[in-house]
Each structure stands twice: as structure tokens, then as C-alpha cells.
C-alpha positions in Angstrom: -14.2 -1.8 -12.0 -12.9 -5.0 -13.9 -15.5 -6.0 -16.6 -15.9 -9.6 -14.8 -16.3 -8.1 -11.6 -20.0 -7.8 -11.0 -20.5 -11.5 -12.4 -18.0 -12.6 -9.6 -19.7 -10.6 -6.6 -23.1 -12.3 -7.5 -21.5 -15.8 -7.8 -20.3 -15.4 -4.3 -23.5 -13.7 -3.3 -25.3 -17.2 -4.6 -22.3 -19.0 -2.6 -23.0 -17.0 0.6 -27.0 -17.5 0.0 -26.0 -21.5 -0.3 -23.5 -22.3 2.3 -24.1 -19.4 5.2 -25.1 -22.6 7.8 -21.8 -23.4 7.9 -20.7 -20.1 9.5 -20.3 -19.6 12.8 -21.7 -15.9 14.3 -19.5 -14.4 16.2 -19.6 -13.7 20.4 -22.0 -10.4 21.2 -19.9 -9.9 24.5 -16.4 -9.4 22.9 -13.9 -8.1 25.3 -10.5 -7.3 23.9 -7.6 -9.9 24.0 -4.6 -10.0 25.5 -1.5 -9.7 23.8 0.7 -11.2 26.5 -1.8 -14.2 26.8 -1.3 -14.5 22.9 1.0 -16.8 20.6 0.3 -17.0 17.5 -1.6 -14.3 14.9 -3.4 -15.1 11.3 -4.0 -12.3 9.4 -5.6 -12.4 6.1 -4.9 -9.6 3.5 -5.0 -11.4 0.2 -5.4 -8.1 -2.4 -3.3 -6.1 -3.8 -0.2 -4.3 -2.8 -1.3 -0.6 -1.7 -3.7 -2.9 0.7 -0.3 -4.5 2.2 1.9 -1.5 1.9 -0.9 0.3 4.5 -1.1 -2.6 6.5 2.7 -2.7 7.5 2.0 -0.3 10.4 -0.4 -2.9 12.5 2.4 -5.4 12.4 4.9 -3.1 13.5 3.0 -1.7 16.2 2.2 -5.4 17.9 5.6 -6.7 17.1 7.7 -3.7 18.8 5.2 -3.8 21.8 4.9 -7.3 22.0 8.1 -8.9 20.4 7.1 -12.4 21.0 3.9 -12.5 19.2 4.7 -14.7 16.0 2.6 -13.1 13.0 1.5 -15.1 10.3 0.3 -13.4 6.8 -1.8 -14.8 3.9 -1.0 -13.0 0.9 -1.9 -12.7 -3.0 0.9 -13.4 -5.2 0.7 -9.4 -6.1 1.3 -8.5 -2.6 3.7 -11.3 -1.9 6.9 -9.2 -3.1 6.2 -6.5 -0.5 6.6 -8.8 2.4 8.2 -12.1 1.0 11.6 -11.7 3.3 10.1 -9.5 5.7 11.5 -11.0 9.7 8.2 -9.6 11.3 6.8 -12.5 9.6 6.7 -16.2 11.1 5.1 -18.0 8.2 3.7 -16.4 4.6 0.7 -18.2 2.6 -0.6 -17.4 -0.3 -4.1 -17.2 -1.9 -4.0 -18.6 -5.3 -7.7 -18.4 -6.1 -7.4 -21.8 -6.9 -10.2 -24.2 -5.5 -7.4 -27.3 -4.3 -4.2 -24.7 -3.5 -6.7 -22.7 -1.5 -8.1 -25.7 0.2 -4.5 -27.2 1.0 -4.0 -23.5 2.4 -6.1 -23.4 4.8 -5.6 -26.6 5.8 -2.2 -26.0 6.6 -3.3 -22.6 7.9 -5.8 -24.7 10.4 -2.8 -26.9 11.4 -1.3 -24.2 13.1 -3.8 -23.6 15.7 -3.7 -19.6 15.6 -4.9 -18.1 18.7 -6.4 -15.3 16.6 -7.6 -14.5 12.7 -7.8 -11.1 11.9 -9.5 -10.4 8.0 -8.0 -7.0 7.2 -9.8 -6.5 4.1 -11.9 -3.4 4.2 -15.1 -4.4 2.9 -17.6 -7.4 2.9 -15.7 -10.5 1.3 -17.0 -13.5 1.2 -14.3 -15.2 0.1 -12.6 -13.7 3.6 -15.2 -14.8 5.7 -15.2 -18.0 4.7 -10.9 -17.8 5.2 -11.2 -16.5 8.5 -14.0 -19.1 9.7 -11.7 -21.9 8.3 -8.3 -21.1 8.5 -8.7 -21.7 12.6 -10.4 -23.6 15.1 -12.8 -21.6 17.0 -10.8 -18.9 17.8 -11.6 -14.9 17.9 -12.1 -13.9 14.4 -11.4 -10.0 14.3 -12.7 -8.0 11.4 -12.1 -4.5 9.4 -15.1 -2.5 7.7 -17.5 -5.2 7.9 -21.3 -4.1 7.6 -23.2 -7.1 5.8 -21.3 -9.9 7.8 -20.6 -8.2 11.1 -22.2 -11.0 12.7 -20.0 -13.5 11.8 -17.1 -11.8 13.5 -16.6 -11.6 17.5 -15.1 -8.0 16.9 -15.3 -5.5 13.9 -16.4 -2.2 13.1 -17.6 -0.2 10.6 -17.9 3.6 9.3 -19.7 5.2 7.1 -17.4 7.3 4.7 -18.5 10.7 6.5 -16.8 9.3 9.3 -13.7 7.7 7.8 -10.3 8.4 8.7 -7.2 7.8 6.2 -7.2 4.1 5.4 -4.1 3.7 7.4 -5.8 5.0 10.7 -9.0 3.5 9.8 -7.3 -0.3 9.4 -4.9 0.4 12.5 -8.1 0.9 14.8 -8.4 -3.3 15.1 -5.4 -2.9 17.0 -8.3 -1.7 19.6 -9.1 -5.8 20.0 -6.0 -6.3 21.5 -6.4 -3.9 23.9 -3.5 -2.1 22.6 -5.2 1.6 21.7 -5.2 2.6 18.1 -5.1 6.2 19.1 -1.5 6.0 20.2 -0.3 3.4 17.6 2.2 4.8 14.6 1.2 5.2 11.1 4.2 4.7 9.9 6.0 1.5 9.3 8.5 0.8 5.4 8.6 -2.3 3.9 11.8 -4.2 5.2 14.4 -3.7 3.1 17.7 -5.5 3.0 21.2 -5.5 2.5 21.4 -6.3 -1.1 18.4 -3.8 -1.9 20.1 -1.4 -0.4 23.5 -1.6 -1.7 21.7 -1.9 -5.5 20.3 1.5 -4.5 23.6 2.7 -3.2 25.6 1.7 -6.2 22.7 3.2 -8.4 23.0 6.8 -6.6 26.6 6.7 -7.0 26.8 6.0 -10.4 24.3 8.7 -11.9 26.6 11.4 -10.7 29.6 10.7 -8.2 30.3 14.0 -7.8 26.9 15.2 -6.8 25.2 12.7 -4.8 23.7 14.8 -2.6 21.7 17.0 -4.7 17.8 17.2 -4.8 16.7 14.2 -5.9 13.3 13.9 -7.2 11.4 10.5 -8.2 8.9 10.5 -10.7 6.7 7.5 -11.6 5.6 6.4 -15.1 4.1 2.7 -14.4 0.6 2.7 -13.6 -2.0 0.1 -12.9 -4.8 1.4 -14.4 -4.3 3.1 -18.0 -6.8 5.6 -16.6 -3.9 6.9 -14.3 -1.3 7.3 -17.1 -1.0 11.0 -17.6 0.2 12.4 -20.9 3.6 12.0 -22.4 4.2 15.3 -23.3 2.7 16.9 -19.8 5.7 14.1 -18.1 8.0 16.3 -20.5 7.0 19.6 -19.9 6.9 19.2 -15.7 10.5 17.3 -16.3 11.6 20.7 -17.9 9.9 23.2 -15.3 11.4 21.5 -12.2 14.5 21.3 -14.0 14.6 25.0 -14.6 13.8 25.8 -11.2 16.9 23.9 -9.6 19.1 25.6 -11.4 21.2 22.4 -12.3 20.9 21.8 -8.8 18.2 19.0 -8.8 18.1 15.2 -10.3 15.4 13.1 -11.7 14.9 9.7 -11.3 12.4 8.0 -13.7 10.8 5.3 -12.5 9.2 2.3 -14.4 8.1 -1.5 -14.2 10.0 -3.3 -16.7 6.8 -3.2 -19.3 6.8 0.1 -19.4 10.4 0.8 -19.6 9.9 1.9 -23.0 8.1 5.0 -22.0 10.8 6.1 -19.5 13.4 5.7 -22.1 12.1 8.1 -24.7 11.0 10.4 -21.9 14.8 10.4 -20.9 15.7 10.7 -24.8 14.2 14.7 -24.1 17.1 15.2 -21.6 20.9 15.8 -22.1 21.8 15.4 -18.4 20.2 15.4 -14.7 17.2 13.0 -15.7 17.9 9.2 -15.3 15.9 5.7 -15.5 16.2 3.0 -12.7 18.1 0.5 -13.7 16.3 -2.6 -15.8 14.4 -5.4 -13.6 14.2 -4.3 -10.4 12.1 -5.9 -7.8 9.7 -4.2 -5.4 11.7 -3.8 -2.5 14.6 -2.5 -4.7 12.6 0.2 -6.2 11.4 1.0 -2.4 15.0 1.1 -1.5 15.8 3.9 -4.2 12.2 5.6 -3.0 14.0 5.4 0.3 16.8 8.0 -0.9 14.8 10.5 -2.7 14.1 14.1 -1.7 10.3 14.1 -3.4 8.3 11.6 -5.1 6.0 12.5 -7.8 3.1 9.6 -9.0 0.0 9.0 -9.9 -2.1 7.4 -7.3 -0.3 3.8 -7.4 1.2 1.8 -4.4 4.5 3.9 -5.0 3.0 6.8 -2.9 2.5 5.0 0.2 6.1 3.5 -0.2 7.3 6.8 0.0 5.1 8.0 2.6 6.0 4.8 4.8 9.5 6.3 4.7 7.7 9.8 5.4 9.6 10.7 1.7 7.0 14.3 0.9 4.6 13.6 -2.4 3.0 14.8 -5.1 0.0 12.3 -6.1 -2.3 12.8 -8.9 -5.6 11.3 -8.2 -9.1 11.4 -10.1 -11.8 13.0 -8.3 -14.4 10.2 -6.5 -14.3 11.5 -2.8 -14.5 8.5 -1.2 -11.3 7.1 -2.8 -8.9 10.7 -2.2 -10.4 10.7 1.6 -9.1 6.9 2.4 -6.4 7.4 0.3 -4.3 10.2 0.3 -0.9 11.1 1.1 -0.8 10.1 4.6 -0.6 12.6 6.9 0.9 15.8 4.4 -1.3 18.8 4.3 0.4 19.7 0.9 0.4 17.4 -1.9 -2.5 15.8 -3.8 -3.6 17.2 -7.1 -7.4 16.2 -8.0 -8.7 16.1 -11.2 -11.8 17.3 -12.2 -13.6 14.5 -13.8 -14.5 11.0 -12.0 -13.0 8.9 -14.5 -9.2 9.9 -15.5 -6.7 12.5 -14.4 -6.3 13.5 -18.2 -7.3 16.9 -17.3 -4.9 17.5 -14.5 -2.4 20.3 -15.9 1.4 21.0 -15.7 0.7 23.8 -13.6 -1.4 22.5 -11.4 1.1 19.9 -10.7 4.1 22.1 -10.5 2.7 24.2 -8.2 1.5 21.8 -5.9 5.3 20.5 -5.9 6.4 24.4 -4.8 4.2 23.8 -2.1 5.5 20.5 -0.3 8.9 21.9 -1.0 8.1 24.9 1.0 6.2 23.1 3.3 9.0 20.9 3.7 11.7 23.1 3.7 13.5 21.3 0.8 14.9 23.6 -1.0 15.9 27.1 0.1 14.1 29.0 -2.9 
């Protein structure tokens, strides 16, 4: 947790305790809209991009069953980059955490009489109950996960972690207030990514090896959010070498890297005298997602880079620390094969090379991806 975290949560716990008269609790006999009767949708997922990546497949599923629902999204500026020219999208605002932006936000949110506000965020916020009790007039306020402020919702629901799901299936069960039937609804829905992304993927590809484009390509992530995920230089070096000898000159490597840490992917790549290679310098989000597109395998630590891939249903390998309720909600969605847990609550320090290269054996077999 960030140092300056618990001093937050009790300002906004005094907040709460201060200003609670001015929420509105939500109806007891909810009955679930519908979508036909429906214009206009505000949903509120202001965090950070893993949170957006997983959200993707609600909006899907309501815009290909009901194409002329306009869907409106209020972002953070980390999760912005993930949906900023996404077309399933009517109007994007952002959440600035500053006092007047934010104020001007929802006003101009409010001006758009929404029909519906749906707070996706997965937990008690106060700062997102007080969004969704603003941001429209009187409308059906839907909520995710809520426990402490179910009240103040006309639907929600919560589960205790014995009874989660994967966060994707757990966050697409609101579709249940539109009538729609989460049970049926697709997990899986990629970022949108267009023409220009993908051509800067395609021109990538072709220029690491022309004449073998088609091989095994595998990705393998080196930027992390949290330094607690970074996994050790020379372990990256070693698993770089196994998989290598185990294609037989048959398998690439892509390295991939924010532009702070490019560094690190350029001396890992100093090890290797051919089929390891670095993304090319300053790429954005949705061009890194584009290249994720065209791998065979992605290997990461557990970063928003796994559920990219997965979106695409690209097989993983994820390292991940051990707290259970973190590995249950996050996980490589829906792949029996593929997370390595580490044996300490803290770090994935102690997860080893073999542990990780046989774990990628595994989805390869269960994937059929190479015939070894």
C-alpha cells in the first residue's frame, strides 16, 4: 500500500462521517432495467489500467447486444490511454483529483442527463459514491462490490472472497441490472486498436527478421509498477537462454519495456547475439497491445500487460506474489496453466528459473504451440 494511503481513507472516512445527509439511499425494490428503454450510460472507473483493461468486456457485451446504447466513461489520466480513441465510447471524462476540474466534471457529466450511473470500482469508494450520486439526476445508480455503502445504491452486490469469481466475471455480473444475464456474457473483449498501431506493429515484426516472421514469438515484460514485481536481472538472463535453447533457433524474443526502463531491456539484449529484440523506443499503450496482439506467449510479472494479452486470449506465463485474495481475482483469465506463485507475501524474489520455465512447457503443451 502507498505510504499516504491510510491517511487518505480516514480523510474520506471524516468526509463520509460529515457530508453523508446529502446522499441519497438507493430504491429496496430494484428491478432490472431495460436496455431498449435506455439511451445514455455513465460509467465510472477512475483507477488504474488493469481496472479498465478488465472492464472492456461489459462494454462490449451491451454495445454488440444493444448497438444504440451511447456509453460514456470517466477515467483517470493512467487509464485514459487504454480507451482514449476507443468508438464504443460516446464521450470520455477524466478524474483529475483536483477539487474545481472534478467539480466542472461532474457538472458537465450532470448536463448530460444519463439514464443510468454505474460505479465499477470494486470496493467501498467514497470518492465514487459521491461521483455516482452527482454526476446524474436521480437516476438508477448501479454498483460493483459494495458492502459499507450498499445502501446508497438501487442495485449492487457483494461477495465475500470465498465466493469470488475471477475479477472479470465478478465485475461483468452488473450486467445482471440490465437484465442482460452475466452468465452468458463474454469475458473477452481487447483494447481497440487501430490502423496506425497496427501497421507500427507490422512494420516492427517485419523488420526483426524478414525472413522468419512466422516463428515462435515470445513477449517478455521488464516494466513493472511496483519494484516489488521486478524479478532479478540475471534470472531474466538465464530463462532468456533456456527458452532459447529449447527452440532450437526456432523461437524469437521480444523484450518489452516502458521507455524508463528501457535501460534494463537494452543490457538484457546486450547478452544476446541474435533472436532476442527490444520494442522499438516510445511506444504508446495501444501500440505495445498491438505487438502483444501478434505474439505466440507472453511472459510478465503480474502488471496490466497480462490481461492485454489474455483480452486477445494470447496464453501467459505471470509471476505473482503469494496473498490469495489478489491471485484468485486476478489471474490469467480463464488458462488452467500458467501462474507461478511465489512463496512469500511480499515479493516474487524467490520465484526460480525453473519454476518459471516449466510452467512455460506447460501452456505450450497445453496450448499446443510448439510441437516438442
Amino acid at each position: 500500500m502507498e505510504p499516504l494511503k491510510p491517511v487518505e481513507h480516514k480523510i474520506k472516512d471524516f468526509a463520509f462521517a460529515l457530508f453523508r445527509f446529502l446522499l441519497k439511499k438507493g430504491q429496496k425494490d430494484f428491478k432490472p432495467l431495460e436496455p431498449l428503454y435506455l439511451k445514455k450510460i455513465l460509467f465510472l472507473r477512475p483507477d488504474k489500467i488493469g481496472d479498465m483493461i478488465i472492464s472492456l468486456p461489459v462494454f462490449e457485451n451491451l454495445k454488440k447486444s444493444y448497438p444504440h446504447l451511447q456509453l460514456s466513461l470517466l477515467c483517470s489520466p493512467r487509464n485514459l490511454p487504454i480507451v482514449k480513441n476507443d468508438p464504443r465510447f460516446d464521450k470520455i471524462f477524466l478524474y483529475k483529483k483536483n477539487i474545481f476540474q472534478d467539480i466542472a466534471t461532474v457538472l458537465a457529466m450532470r448536463r448530460e442527463n444519463f439514464d443510468v450511473v454505474v460505479d465499477m470500482i470494486s470496493n467501498d469508494s467514497i470518492t465514487n459514491l459521491f461521483l455516482a450520486r452527482y454526476s446524474v439526476k436521480d437516476k438508477p445508480r448501479i454498483g460493483v462490490q459494495k458492502a459499507k455503502y450498499r445502501e446508497y445504491y438501487d442495485y449492487s452486490y457483494y461477495h465475500r472472497l470465498d465466493d469470488m469469481r475471477h475479477i472479470i466475471r465478478n465485475t461483468l455480473e452488473l450486467l445482471d441490472a440490465f437484465g442482460y444475464g452475466s452468465a452468458k456474457a463474454d469475458g473477452f473483449a481487447p483494447p481497440y486498436i487501430d490502423k496506425e498501431a497496427l501497421n507500427k506493429a507490422a512494420v516492427f515484426f517485419e523488420s526483426i527478421d524478414p525472413e522468419r516472421m512466422n516463428l515462435f514469438c515470445v513477449g517478455y515484460n521488464l516494466s513493472v509498477g511496483n519494484p516489488t514485481r521486478l524479478w532479478d536481472e540475471s534470472n531474466s538472463r538465464r530463462l532468456l537462454e533456456k527458452i532459447l535453447e529449447y527452440g532450437q533457433g526456432n523461437f524469437h524474443i521480444i523484450l518489452l519495456t516502458t521507455p524508463p526502463d528501457r535501460m534494463r531491456g537494452e543490457k538484457l539484449l546486450s547478452f544476446f547475439e541474435k533472436d532476442v529484440f527490444l520494442v522499438p523506443p516510445d511506444l504508446n499503450l495501444i501500440e505495445v497491445s498491438a505487438i502483444i496482439s501478434k505474439l505466440s506467449l507472453l511472459i510478465s510479472p503480474d502488471t496490466s500487460l497480462i490481461h492485454i494479452a489474455r483480452s486477445f486470449k494470447i496464453p501467459v506465463v505471470g509471476l505473482y506474489p503469494k496473498p490469495v485474495k489478489n491471485f484468485l481475482l486476478w489471474h490469467p483469465y480463464e488458462q488452467k496453466e500458467g501462474a507461478v506463485l511465489s512463496g512469500n507475501n511480499d515479493n516474487i524474489f524467490d520465484i526460480t528459473v525453473e519454476q518459471v520455465f516449466d510452467t512455460f512447457l506447460r501452456v505450450c503443451q497445453a496450448n499446443r504451440l510448439v510441437n516438442k
